[in-house]
Structures are given as C-alpha cells and as structure tokens.
MIGU-220247 format. One line per 10 residues: their letters; for each residue x, y, z of C-alpha. Coordinates in Angstrom, 1 decimal. Example, Ala and Ser with C-alpha at 12.3 -4.5 7.8 and 13.67 -1.06 7.14 Angstrom:
<recs>
as	12.3/-4.5/7.8  13.7/-1.1/7.1
</recs>
This chain:
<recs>
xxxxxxxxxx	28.7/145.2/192.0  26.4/147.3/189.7  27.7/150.7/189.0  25.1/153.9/189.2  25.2/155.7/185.9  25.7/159.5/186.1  22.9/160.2/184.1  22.2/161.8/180.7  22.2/165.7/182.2  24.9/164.6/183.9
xxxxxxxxxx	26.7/163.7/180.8  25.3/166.8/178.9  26.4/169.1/181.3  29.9/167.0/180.9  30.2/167.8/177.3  29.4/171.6/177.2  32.2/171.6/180.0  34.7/169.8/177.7  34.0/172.0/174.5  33.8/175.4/177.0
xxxxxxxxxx	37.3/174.0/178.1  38.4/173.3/174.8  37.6/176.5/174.2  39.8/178.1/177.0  42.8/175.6/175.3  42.6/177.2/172.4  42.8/181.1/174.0  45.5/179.6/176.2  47.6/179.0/173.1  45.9/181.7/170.6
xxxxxxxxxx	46.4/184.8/172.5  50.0/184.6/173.6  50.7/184.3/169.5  48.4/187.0/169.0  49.9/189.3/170.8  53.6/188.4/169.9  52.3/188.7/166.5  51.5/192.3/167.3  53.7/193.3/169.8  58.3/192.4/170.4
xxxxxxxxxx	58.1/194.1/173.6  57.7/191.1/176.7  56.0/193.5/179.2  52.9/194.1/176.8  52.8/190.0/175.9  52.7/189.6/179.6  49.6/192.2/179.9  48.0/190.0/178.4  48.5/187.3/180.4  47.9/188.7/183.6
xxxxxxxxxx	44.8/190.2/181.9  43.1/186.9/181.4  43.7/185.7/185.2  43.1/189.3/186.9  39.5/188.9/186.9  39.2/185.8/189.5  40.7/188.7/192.0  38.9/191.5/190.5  35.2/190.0/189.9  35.4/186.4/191.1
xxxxxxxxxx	33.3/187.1/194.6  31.0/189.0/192.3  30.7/186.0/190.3  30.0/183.8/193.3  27.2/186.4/194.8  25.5/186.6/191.4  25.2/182.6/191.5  23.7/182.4/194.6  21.2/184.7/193.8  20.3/184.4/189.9
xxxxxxxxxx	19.5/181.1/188.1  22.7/179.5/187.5  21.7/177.8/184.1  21.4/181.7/183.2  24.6/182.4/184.1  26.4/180.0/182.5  24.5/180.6/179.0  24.6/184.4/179.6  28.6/184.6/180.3  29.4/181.7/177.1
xxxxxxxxxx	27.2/184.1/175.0  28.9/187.0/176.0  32.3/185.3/175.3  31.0/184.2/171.9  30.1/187.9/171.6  33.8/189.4/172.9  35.8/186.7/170.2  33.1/187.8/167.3  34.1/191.4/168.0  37.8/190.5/168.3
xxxxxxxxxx	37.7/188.7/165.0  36.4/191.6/163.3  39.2/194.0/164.7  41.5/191.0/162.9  40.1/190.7/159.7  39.9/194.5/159.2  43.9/195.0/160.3  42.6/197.2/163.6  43.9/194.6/166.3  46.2/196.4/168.7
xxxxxxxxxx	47.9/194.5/171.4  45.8/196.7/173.6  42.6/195.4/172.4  43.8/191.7/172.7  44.2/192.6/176.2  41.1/194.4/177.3  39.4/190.9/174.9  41.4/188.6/177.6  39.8/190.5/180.4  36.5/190.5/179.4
xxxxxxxxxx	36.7/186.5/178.8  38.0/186.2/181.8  35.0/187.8/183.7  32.7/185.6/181.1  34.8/182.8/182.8  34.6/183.7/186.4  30.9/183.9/186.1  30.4/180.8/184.2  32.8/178.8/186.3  31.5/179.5/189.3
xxxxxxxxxx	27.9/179.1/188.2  28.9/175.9/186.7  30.2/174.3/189.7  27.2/175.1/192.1  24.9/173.3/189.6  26.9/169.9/189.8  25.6/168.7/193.5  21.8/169.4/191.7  23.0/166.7/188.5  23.6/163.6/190.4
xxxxxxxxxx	23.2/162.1/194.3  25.8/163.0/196.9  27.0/159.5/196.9  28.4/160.5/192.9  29.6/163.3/194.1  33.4/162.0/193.5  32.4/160.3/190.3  31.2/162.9/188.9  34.0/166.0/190.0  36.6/163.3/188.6
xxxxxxxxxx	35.3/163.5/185.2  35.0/167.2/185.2  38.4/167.3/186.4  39.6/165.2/183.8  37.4/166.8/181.4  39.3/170.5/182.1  42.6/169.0/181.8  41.8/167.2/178.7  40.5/170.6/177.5  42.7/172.9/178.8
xxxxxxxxxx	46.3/171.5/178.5  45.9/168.4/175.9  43.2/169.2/172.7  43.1/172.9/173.2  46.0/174.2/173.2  47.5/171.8/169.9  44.3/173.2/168.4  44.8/176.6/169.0  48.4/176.8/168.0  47.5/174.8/164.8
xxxxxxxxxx	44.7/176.5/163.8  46.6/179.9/164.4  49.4/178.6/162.0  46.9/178.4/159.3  45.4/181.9/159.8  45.2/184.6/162.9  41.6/184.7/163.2  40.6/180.8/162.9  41.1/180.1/166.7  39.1/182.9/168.1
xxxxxxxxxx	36.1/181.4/165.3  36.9/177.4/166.5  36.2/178.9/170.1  33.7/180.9/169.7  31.8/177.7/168.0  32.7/175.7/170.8  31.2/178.1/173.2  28.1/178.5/171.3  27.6/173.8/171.3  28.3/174.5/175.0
xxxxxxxxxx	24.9/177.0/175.4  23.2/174.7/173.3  23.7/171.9/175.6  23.3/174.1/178.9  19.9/174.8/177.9  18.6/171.2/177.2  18.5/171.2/181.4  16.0/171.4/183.1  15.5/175.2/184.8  14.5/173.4/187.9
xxxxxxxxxx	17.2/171.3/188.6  19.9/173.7/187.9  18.6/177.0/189.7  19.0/177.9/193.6  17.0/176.8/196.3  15.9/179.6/198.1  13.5/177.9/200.5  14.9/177.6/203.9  14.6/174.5/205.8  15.9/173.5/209.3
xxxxxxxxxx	19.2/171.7/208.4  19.8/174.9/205.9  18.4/178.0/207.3  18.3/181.4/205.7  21.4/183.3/205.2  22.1/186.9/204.4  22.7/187.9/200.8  26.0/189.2/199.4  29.5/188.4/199.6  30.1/188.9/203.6
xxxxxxxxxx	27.6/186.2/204.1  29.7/183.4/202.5  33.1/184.7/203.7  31.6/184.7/207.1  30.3/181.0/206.7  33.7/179.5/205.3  35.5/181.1/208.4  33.5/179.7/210.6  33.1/176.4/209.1  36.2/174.5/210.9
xxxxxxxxxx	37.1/172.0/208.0  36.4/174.2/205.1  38.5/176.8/206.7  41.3/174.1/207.4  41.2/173.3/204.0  41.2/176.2/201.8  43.8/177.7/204.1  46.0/174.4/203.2  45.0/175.1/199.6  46.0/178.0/199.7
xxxxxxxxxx	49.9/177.1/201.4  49.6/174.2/198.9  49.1/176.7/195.8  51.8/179.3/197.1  54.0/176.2/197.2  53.2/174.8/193.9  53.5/178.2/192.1  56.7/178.8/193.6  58.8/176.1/192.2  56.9/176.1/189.0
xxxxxxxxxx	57.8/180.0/188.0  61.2/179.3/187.5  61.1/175.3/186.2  61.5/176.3/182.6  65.0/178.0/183.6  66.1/174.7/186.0  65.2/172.6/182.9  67.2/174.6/180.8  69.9/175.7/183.1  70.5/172.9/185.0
xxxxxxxxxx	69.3/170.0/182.3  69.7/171.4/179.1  66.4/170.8/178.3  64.9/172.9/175.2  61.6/174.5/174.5  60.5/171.2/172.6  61.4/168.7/175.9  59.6/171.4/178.3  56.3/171.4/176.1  56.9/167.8/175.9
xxxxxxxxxx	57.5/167.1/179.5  55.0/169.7/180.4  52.7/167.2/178.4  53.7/164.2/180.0  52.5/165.9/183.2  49.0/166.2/182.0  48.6/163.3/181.9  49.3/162.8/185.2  46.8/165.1/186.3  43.6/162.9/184.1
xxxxxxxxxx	45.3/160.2/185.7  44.7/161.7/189.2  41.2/163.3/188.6  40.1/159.5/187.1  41.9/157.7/190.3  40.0/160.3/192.9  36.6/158.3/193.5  38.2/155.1/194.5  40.9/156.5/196.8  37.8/157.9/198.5
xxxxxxxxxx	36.0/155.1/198.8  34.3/155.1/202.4  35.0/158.6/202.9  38.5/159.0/203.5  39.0/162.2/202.2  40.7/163.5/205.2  43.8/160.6/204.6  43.4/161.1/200.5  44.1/164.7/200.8  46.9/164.9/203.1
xxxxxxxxxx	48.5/162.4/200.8  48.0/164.9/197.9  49.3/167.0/199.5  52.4/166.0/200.7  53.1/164.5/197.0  52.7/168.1/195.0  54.5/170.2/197.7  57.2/167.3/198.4  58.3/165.8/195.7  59.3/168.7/193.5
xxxxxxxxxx	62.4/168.5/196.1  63.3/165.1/194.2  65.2/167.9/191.5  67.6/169.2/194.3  69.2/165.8/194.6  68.7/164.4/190.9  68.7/167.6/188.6  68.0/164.9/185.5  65.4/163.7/183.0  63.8/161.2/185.2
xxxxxxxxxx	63.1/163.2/188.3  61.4/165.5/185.8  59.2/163.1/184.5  58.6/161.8/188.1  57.7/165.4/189.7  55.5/166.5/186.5  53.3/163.3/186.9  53.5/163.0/190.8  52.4/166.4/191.2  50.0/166.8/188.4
xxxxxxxxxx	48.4/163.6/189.3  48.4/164.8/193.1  46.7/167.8/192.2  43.8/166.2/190.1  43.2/164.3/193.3  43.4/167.2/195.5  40.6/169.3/193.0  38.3/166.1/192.9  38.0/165.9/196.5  38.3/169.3/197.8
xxxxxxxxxx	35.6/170.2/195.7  33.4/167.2/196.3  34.1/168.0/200.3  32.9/171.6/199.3  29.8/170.4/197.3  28.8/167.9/200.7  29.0/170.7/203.4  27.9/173.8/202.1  24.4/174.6/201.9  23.1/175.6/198.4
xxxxxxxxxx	22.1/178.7/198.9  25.8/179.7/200.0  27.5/177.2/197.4  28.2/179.9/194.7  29.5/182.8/197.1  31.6/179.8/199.3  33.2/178.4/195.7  34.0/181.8/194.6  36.1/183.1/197.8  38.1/179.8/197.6
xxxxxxxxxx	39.2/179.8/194.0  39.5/183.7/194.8  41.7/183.5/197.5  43.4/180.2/195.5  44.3/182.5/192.2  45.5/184.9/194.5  48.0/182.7/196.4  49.4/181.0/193.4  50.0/184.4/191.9  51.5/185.3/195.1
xxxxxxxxxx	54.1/182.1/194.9  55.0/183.0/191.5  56.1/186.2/192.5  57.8/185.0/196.0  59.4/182.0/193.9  61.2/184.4/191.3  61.9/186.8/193.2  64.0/184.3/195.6  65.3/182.7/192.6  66.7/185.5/191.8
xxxxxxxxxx	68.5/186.6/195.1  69.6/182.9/196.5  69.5/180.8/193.7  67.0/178.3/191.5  67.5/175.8/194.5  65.7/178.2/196.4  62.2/178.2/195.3  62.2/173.9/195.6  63.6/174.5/199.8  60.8/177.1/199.8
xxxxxxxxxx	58.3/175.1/198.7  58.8/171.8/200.7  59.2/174.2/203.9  55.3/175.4/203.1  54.2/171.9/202.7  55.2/170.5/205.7  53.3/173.2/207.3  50.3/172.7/205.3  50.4/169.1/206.6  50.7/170.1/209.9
xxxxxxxxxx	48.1/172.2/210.0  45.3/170.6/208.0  46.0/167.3/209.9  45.5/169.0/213.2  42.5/171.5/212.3  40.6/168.9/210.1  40.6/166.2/213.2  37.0/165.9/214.4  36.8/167.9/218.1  37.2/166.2/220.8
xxxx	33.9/165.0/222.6  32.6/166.8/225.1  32.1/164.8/228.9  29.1/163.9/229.8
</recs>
C-alpha cells in the first residue's frame, strides 16, 4: 500500500520544532549549572526551576487566546525572536561578570512565556500542514521530535557545551532558535493563520479565554479526557518526585545509573510517539488510550514488589513509551474535534490545567513520601489510575441512542 508523504511544510515545520526543542534541551541542562555556578543555596537553584515552568499557569491561557486571534506563524516567530533576544541579553550579563542568580531566574521566566506562546501557536498550526487522515503521522513525529530534543541531544549538548565555557549554551540556543524563525517563515501566511470565517459545522464563537473553557466543558469526550489527563499526570508526577531517592535508597543506584536509566526511558517515549499511528489504525483511539493509560499509572507499582534494576528499566520504558502514545493521540483527538477558531484557547487550558496537575502530584507525592513512606507515592498513584480508567471508559462511551 502507498504511503502519503507528509509534505515538504510539513517537514519544515518538523525541523524548526526539533532545533526549537533542541534548544529548550540545552536550557534544561544550562541553567540548573548556571545557577549552581552562582548560587550553594538549594531554595534559589530551585527558583529557577519553578521559574521556567510558572508561566504555563501564569500566561498559558493568554497564550492560547492570543493564537486564536493573531496569526499564528506571527506568534511563533515573534516568541523564538524574543527568546533569541532574552539569551543575547543574558549572555551579555555573563560575559561582563553581572549574572546574579536572580537574573537567571527572571531569564527562565521570560523564556518560558516565549514558550507558552510559541507552543501553543505551534500546535494549532499542525491540523492546517497535512489532511486529518495524517493527523497521527504527523503528531508522532513531533512527539518524537520533542523527546529527541528535549531529553536526548539537548541536554548532552548543553551540559557539554557549558563545560567548555558558561555562556556557549545560551549562544548554541539562541542560534538554534533563530534556524527555527528562518524555517517558520518559509510557510505560507495562509495556511498557517486562523480561519475566522464562520461556517455551519463551525459557527462563530465568542472571543477570549471563557469562550474555550466553556467549549471543552461542554464537549463530553474532550472533557472525559483532559480530566483523565489530568488524574493521569497527578499520578505520574507523584511517583516520579521521589524516584531518584527509591533508586538510591532502596537500589543503590548512583547519580550516573539514574541519568543513565533516566535515558533509557527516553527512549521509550520515541518509541511510543513512532508506534502511535499504527495502534490507531481505524480509529481506535478510545481502546489505544485507555491502554496508555493503565501502562504509565500501573506499572510504576512493578517497584513495590521488585525494588531492582530490571523493574526500573521496565517502568522507565513502559511508562515513557505509554506516555508518547498517550500525547500523540490525545492531541490528534484534540486537533479532529475542535474547531479552529477555538483550537489555540482549547490547547492552551489543557496543557494549563495539565502543568498544573503534575505540579500538584509532585507536591502530594513528597509530601506523602515523607509522612508514610517512599511506598507511598507508587499505592497513591496506581489508586488514581484505576480511577482514571474508570472514568474515561464510562464518560468517553458514545450516548446511548435515543428511541424512536
């Protein structure tokens, strides 16, 4: 059987993903050594931290409002230029010695905005690239493409390139941002900006942020989903807050075997994202993602009975892999039933209230780690998936038919 090529904008848009994800690989290992290069107190490396993921809860419906009403090829070349503009400003306070770990912080928000913006731009342009029917195809390589990016090439590059001088990284990133803008602006204007002409099977909506709250709640298999991505991210985040102390604790595993194993994992998750398509062949997503879903919130629960090597391994890939399916389809299923005009505000108050849960598990999972044990978190996290299941089997079912 022939295969449908993606297309060459598809495969444009591809690579300025890859190197803007590259990009966030190098930060992801850059600024942590930056700022413990500046800084022995925890509680201020940890600022910055939480200041590169505050923004999805402070400015990420923003974001989603601004890409439903502005030209989302715009967007995404207006926040990569703005990054590029943040990092050149950041180098400079390098180079000249004036670097506080204050200023690395207030950076790590500001790219984090550029990133809530250009995400969320980014992913309502996909469904306008290639035909519904590639939808899949086409999520699975940008899924593969972030993990790639985010947990593989960038962050060996970043930590290399910061062993061989402080500022390097931030300059590496800030040229892989500006490739990215180049490539974002070899497509078309018209096949990447909204539709804002109303039709019957996608009727006007109201602007702002209400408009596409309102719309996922009333959407019965949206809502059924992000609400079990949601319980699914809580679970995952609980577990995974306090792994690097089971591994050590209970396995003796070292710094080394957790970057290693953490590795292995990633792998797991290309693995998944490239698998995605197939398992939804004929339109099973329904079946493919309550299978995802039981693997990342059930097997972690492997560890309780086989605290070794192995069930590492086993969990880090399972779950990894199972989550790279869960992203492909979940946001193909978003990209098939939300109309464009609502895409950007819809995709923003799911990853929203998504960052906000897994944040929320982290919390809950060391916190109950602390009180009952690092068993705890794994009972804690199997309990939510099994309610996820439940509930996402049941609400997603098509409604009963009506009697004549």
């Amino acid at each position: 059987m022939r295969v449908v090529p993606l297309g060459p904008r598809f495969w444009r848009f591809w690579t300025a993903a890859v190197l803007a994800n590259v990009g966030d690989g190098i930060r992801l290992a850059a600024f942590p050594l930056l700022a413990a290069s500046l800084t022995d107190d925890p509680a201020m490396v940890a600022v910055v931290a939480a200041a590169a993921t505050l923004p999805w809860l402070v400015t990420g419906l923003l974001a989603g409002s601004l890409a439903d009403r502005r030209s989302r090829r715009f967007l995404v070349v207006a926040a990569d230029i703005g990054r590029v503009l943040v990092l050149a400003a950041l180098v400079a306070t390098v180079v000249a010695g004036w670097a506080t770990v204050e200023v690395v912080a207030v950076a790590a928000f500001l790219l984090g905005v550029g990133e809530t913006v250009r995400d969320t731009a980014a992913q309502s342009i996909v469904p306008r690239l290639v035909p519904h029917a590639l939808l899949e195809r086409a999520n699975g390589r940008l899924v593969a493409g972030e993990v790639a990016g985010n947990e593989f090439v960038g962050p060996l590059v970043g930590a290399a390139l910061f062993g061989a001088g402080v500022a390097l990284p931030l300059v590496v990133d800030s040229g892989a941002l500006a490739l990215a803008v180049l490539l974002v602006l070899t497509l078309p204007a018209a096949v990447v900006s909204v539709r804002e002409t109303a039709t019957a099977d996608a009727p006007a909506v109201p602007a702002g942020v209400r408009a596409g709250i309102a719309w996922l709640a009333r959407h019965r298999r949206l809502r059924a989903l992000v609400l079990a991505g949601l319980a699914v991210a809580v679970a995952d985040s609980a577990w995974f807050a306090i792994f690097v102390l089971f591994t050590q604790q209970r396995m003796d595993l070292g710094p080394l075997g957790f970057g290693a194993l953490l590795a292995v994992g990633a792998a797991g998750g290309l693995t998944g994202a490239f698998a995605a398509d197939r398992l939804v062949s004929g339109h099973r997503h329904r079946v493919v993602l309550l299978g995802a879903m039981a693997v990342a919130t059930l097997t972690p629960a492997l560890l309780l009975v086989a605290p070794e090597l192995w069930a590492a391994v086993t969990v880090v890939v399972a779950t990894s892999a199972a989550f790279g399916v869960f992203n492909v389809v979940a946001v193909s299923l978003r990209h098939r039933l939300v109309p464009d005009v609502l895409l950007g505000r819809v995709t923003a108050t799911w990853r929203t209230l998504v960052y906000g849960g897994s944040a929320a598990g982290a919390v809950v999972g060391g916190a109950l780690a602390s009180v009952r044990g690092l068993d705890a978190p794994f009972v804690l996290s199997a309990a939510i998936g099994v309610v996820a299941l439940v509930g996402w089997w049941r609400s997603s079912a098509d409604p009963p038919a009506r009697p004549a």
